[in-house]
N, CA, C and O atoms as CSV, one atom per row, in Angstrom:
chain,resi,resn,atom,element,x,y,z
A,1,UNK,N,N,0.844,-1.174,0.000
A,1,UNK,CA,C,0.000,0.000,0.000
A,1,UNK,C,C,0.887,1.234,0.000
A,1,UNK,O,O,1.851,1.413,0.744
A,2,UNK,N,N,0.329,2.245,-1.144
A,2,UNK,CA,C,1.134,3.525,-0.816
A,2,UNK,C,C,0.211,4.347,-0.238
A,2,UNK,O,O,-0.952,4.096,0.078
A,3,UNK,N,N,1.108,5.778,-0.086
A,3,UNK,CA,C,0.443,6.581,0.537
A,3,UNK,C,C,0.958,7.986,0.307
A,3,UNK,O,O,2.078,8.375,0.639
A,4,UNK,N,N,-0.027,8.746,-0.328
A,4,UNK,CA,C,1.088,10.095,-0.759
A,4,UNK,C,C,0.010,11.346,0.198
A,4,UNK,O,O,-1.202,11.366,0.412
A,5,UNK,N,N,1.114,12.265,0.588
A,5,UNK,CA,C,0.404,13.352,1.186
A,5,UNK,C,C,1.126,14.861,0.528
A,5,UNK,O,O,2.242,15.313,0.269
A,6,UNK,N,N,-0.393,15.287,0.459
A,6,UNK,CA,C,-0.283,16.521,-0.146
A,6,UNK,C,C,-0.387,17.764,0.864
A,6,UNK,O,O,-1.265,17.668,1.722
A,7,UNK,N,N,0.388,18.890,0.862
A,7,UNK,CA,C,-0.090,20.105,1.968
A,7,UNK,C,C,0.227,21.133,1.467
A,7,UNK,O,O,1.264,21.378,0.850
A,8,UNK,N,N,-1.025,22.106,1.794
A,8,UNK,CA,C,-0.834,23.524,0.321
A,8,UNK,C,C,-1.770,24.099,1.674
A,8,UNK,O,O,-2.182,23.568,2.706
A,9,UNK,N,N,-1.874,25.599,1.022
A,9,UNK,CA,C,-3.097,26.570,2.154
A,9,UNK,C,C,-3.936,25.849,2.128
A,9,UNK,O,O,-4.558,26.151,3.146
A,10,UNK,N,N,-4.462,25.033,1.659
A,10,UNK,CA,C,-6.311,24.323,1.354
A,10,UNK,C,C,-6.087,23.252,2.679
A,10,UNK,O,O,-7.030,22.805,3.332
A,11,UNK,N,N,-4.836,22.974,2.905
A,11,UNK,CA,C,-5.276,21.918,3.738
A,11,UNK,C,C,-4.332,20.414,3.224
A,11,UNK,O,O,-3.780,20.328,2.127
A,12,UNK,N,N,-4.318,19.452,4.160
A,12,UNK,CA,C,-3.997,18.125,3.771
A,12,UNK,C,C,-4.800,16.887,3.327
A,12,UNK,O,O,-5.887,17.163,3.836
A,13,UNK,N,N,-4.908,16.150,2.943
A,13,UNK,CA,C,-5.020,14.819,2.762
A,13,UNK,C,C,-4.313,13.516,2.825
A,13,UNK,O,O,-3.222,13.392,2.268
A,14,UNK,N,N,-4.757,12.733,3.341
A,14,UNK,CA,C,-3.543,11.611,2.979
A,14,UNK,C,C,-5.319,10.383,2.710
A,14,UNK,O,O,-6.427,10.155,3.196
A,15,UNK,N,N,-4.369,9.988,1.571
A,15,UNK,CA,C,-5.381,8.664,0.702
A,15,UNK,C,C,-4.225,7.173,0.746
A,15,UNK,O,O,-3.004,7.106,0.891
A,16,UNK,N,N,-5.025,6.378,0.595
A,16,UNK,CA,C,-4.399,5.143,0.564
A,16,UNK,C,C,-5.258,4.468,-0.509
A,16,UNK,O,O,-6.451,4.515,-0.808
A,17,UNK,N,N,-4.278,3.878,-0.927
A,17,UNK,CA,C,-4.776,3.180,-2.382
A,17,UNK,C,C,-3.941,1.579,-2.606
A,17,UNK,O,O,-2.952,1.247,-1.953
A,18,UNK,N,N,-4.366,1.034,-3.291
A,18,UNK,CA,C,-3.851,-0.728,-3.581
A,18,UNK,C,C,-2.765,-0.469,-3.917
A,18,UNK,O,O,-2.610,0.707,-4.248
A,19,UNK,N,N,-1.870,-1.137,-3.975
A,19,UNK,CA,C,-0.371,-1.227,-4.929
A,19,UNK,C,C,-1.282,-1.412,-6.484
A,19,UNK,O,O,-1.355,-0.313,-7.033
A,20,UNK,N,N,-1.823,-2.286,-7.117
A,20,UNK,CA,C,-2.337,-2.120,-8.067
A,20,UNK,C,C,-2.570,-0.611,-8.690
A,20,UNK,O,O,-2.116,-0.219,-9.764
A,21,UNK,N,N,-3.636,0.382,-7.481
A,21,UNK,CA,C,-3.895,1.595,-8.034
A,21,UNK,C,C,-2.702,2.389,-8.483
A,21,UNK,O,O,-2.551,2.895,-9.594
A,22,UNK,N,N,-1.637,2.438,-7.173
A,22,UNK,CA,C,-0.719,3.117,-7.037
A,22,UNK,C,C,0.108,3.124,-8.419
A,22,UNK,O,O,0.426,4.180,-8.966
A,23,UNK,N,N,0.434,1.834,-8.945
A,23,UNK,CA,C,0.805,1.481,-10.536
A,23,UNK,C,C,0.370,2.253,-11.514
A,23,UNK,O,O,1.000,3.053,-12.206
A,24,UNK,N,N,-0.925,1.917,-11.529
A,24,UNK,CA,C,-1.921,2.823,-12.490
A,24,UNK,C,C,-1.877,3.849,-12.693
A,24,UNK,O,O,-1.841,4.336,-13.823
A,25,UNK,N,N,-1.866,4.671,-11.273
A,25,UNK,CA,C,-1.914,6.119,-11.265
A,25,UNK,C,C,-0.293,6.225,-11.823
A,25,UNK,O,O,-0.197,6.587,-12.995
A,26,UNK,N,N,0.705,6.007,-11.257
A,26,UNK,CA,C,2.315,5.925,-11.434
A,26,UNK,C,C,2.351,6.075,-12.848
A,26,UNK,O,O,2.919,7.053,-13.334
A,27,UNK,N,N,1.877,5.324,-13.471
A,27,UNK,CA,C,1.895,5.147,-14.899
A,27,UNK,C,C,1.015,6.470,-15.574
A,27,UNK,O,O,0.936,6.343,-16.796
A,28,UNK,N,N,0.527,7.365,-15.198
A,28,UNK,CA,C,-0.389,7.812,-15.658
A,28,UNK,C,C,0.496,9.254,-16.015
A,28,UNK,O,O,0.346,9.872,-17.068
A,29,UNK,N,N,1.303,9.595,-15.086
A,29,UNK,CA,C,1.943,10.604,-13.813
A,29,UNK,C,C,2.557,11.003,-15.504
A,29,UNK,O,O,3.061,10.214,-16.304
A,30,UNK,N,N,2.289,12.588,-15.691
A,30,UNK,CA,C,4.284,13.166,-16.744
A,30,UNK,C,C,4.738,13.892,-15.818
A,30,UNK,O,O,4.428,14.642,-14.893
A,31,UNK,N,N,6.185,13.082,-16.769
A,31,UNK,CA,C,7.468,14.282,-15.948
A,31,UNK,C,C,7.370,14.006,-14.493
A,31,UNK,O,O,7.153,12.963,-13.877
A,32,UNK,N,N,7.634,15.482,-14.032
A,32,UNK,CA,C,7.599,15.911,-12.599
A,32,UNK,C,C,6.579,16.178,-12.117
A,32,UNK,O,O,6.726,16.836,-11.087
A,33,UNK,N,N,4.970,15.855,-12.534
A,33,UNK,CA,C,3.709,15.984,-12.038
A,33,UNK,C,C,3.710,15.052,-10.916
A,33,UNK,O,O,4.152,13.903,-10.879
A,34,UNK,N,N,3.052,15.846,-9.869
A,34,UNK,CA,C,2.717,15.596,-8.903
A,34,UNK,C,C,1.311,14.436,-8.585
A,34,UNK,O,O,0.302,14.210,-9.254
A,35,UNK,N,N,1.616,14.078,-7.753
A,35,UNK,CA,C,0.143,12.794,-7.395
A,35,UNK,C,C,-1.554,14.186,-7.495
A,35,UNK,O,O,-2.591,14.179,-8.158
A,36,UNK,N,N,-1.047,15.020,-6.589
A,36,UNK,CA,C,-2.373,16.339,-6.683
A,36,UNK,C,C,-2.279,16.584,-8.238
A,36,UNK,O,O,-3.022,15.728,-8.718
A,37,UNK,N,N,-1.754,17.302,-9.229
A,37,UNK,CA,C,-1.748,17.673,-10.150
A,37,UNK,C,C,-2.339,16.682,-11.294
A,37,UNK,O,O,-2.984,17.019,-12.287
A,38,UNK,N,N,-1.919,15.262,-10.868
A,38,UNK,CA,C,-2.349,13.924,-11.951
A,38,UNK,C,C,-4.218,14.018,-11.802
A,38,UNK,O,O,-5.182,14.120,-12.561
A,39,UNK,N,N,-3.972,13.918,-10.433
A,39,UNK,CA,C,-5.717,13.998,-9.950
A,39,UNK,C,C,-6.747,14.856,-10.274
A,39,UNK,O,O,-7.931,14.544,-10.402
A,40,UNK,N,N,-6.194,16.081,-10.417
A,40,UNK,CA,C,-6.762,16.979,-10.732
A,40,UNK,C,C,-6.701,16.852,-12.273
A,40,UNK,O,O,-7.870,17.215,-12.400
A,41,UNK,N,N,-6.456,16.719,-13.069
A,41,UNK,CA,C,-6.166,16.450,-14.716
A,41,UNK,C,C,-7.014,15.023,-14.617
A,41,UNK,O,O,-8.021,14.946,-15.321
A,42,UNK,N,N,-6.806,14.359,-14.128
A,42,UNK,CA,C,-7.842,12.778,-14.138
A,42,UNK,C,C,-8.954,13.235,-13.404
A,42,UNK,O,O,-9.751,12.298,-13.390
A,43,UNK,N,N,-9.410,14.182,-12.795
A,43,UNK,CA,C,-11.070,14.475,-12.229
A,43,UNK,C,C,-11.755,15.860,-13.117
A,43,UNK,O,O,-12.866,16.372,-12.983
A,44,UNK,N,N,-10.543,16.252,-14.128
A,44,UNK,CA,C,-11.091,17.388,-15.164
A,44,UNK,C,C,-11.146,18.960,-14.703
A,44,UNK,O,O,-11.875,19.812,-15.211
A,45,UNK,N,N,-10.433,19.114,-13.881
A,45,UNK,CA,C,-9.778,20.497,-12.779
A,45,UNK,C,C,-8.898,20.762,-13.679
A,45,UNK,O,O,-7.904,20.069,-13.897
A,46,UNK,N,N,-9.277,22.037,-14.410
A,46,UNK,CA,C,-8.176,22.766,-15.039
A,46,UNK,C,C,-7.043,23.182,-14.354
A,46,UNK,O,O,-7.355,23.712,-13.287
A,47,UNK,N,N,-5.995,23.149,-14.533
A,47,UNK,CA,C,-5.009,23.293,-14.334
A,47,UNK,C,C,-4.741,25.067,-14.577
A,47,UNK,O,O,-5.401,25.666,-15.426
A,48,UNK,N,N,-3.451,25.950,-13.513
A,48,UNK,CA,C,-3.489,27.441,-14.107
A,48,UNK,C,C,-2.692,27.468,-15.696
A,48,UNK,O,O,-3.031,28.424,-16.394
A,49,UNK,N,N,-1.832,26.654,-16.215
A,49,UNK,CA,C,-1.381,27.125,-17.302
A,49,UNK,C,C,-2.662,27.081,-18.124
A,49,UNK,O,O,-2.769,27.995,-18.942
A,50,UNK,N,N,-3.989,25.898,-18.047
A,50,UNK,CA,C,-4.735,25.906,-18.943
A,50,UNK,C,C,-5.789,27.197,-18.923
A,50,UNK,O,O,-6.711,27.471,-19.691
A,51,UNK,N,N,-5.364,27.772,-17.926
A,51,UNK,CA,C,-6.481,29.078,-17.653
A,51,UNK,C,C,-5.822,30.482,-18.594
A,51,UNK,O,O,-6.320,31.228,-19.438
A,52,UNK,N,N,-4.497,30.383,-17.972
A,52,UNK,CA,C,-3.600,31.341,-18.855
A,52,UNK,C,C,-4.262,32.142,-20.398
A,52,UNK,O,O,-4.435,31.619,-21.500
A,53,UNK,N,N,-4.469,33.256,-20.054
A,53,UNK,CA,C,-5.179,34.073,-21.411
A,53,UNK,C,C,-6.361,34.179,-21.287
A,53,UNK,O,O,-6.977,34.832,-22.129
A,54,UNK,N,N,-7.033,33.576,-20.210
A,54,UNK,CA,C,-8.750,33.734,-20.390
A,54,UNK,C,C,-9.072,34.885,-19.827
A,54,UNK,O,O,-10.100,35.301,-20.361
A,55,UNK,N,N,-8.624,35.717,-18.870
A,55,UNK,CA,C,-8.823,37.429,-18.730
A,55,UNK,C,C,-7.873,38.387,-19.697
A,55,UNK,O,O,-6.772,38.331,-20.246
A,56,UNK,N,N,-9.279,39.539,-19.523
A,56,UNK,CA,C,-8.399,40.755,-20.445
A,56,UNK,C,C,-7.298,41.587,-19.224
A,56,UNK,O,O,-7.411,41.536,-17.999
A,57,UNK,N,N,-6.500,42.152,-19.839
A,57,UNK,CA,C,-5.673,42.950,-18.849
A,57,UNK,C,C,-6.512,43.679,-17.373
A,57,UNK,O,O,-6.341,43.567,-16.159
A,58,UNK,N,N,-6.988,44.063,-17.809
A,58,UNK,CA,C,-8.560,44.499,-16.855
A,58,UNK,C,C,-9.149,43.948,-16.077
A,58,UNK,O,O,-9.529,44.406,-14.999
A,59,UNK,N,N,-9.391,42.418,-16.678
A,59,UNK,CA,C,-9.958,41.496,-15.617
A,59,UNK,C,C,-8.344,41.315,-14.526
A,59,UNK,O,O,-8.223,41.497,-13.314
A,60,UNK,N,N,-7.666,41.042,-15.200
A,60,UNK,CA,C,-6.454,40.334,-14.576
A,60,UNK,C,C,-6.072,41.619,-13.600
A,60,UNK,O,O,-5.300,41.379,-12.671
A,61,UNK,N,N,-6.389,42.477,-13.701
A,61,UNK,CA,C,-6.321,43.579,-12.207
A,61,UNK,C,C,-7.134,44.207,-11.390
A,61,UNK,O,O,-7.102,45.047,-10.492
A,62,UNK,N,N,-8.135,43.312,-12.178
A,62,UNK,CA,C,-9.312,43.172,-10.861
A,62,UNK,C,C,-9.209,42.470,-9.743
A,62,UNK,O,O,-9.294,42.718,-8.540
A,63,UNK,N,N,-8.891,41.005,-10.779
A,63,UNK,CA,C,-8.759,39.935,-9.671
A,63,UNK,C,C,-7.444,40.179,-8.842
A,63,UNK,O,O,-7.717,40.236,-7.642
A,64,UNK,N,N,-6.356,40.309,-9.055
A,64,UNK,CA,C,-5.033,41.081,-8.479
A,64,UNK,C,C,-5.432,41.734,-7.010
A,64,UNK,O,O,-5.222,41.325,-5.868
A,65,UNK,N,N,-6.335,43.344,-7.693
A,65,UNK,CA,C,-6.670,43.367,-6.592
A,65,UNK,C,C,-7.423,43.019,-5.424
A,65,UNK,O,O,-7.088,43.170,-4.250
A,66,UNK,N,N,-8.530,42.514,-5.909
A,66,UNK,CA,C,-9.618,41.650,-5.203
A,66,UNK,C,C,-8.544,41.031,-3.986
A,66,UNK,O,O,-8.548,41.375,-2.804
A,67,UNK,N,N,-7.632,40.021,-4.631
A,67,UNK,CA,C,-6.843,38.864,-3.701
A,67,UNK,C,C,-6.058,39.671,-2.857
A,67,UNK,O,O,-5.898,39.332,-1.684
A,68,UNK,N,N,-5.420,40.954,-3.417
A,68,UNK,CA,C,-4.276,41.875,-2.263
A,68,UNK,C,C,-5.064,42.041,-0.713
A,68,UNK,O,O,-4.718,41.651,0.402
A,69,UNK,N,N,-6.323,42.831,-1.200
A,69,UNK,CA,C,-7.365,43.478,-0.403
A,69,UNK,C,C,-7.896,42.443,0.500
A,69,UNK,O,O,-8.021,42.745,1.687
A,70,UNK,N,N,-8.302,40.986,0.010
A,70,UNK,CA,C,-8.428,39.961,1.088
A,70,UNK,C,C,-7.163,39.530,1.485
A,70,UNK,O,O,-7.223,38.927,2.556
A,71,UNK,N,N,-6.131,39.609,1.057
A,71,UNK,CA,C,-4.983,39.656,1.714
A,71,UNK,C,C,-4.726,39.950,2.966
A,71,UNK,O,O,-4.490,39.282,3.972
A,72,UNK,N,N,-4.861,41.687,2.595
A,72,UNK,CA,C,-4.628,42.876,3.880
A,72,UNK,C,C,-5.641,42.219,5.108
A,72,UNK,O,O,-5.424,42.057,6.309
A,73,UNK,N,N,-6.706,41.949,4.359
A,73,UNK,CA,C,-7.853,42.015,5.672
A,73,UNK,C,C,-7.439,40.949,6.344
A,73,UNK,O,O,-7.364,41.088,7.565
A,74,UNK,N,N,-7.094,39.731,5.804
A,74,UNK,CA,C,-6.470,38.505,6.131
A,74,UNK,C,C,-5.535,38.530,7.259
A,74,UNK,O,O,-5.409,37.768,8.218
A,75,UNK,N,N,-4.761,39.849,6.826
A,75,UNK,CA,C,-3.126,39.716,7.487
A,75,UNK,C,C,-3.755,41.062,9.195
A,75,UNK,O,O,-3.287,41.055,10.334
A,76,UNK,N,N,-4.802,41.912,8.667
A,76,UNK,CA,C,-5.294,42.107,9.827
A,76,UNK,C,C,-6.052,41.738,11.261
A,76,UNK,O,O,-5.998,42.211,12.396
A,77,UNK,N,N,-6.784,40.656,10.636
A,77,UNK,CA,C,-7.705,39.606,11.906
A,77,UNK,C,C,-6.230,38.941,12.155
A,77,UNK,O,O,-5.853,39.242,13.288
A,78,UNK,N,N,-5.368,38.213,11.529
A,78,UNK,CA,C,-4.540,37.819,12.258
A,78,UNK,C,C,-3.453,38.535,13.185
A,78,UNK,O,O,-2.825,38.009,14.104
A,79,UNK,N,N,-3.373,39.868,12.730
A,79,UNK,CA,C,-2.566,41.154,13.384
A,79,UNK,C,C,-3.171,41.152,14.717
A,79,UNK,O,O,-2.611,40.761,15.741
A,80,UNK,N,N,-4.303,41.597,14.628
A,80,UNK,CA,C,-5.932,41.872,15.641
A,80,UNK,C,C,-5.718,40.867,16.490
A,80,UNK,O,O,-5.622,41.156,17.683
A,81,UNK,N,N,-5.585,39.353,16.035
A,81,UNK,CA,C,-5.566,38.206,17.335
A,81,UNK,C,C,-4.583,38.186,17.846
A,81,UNK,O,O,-4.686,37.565,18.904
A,82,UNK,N,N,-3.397,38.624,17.635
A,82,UNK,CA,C,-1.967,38.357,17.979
A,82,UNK,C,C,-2.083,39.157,19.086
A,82,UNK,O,O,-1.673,38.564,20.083
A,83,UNK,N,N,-2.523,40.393,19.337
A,83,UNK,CA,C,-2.267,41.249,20.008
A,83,UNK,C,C,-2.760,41.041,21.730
A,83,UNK,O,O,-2.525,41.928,22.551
């Protein structure tokens, strides 16, 4: 039995799968892709290079800022609890 664990901001997982699966998936794997990255491409989760180009300059500094701004607020409740 293998066992691969993944840990990113979202959180962890750890899955266990047959030696059989583990093959399968192994075999499935390019390059330097990751067990998360295979999964996500085998459950149909675009990937960011496949997103690449789908906003106009405009959108792409919307969203920019959108993420800074939950950022800040982010980095303030945690400022706020520290104290």
């Amino acid at each position: 039995m293998y066992i691969d664990m993944y840990v990113c901001a979202m959180g962890t997982r750890t899955i266990a799968v047959s030696d059989e699966v583990y093959t399968r998936l192994k075999a499935l794997k390019r390059g330097d892709e990751s067990y998360t990255e295979l999964l996500n491409r085998l459950a149909g989760r675009p990937s960011l290079t496949e997103l690449a180009g789908l906003l106009s300059k405009d959108q792409a500094a919307i969203v920019r800022r959108t993420v800074e701004e939950g950022r800040e607020r982010s980095r303030a409740r945690r400022l706020k609890g520290v104290r």
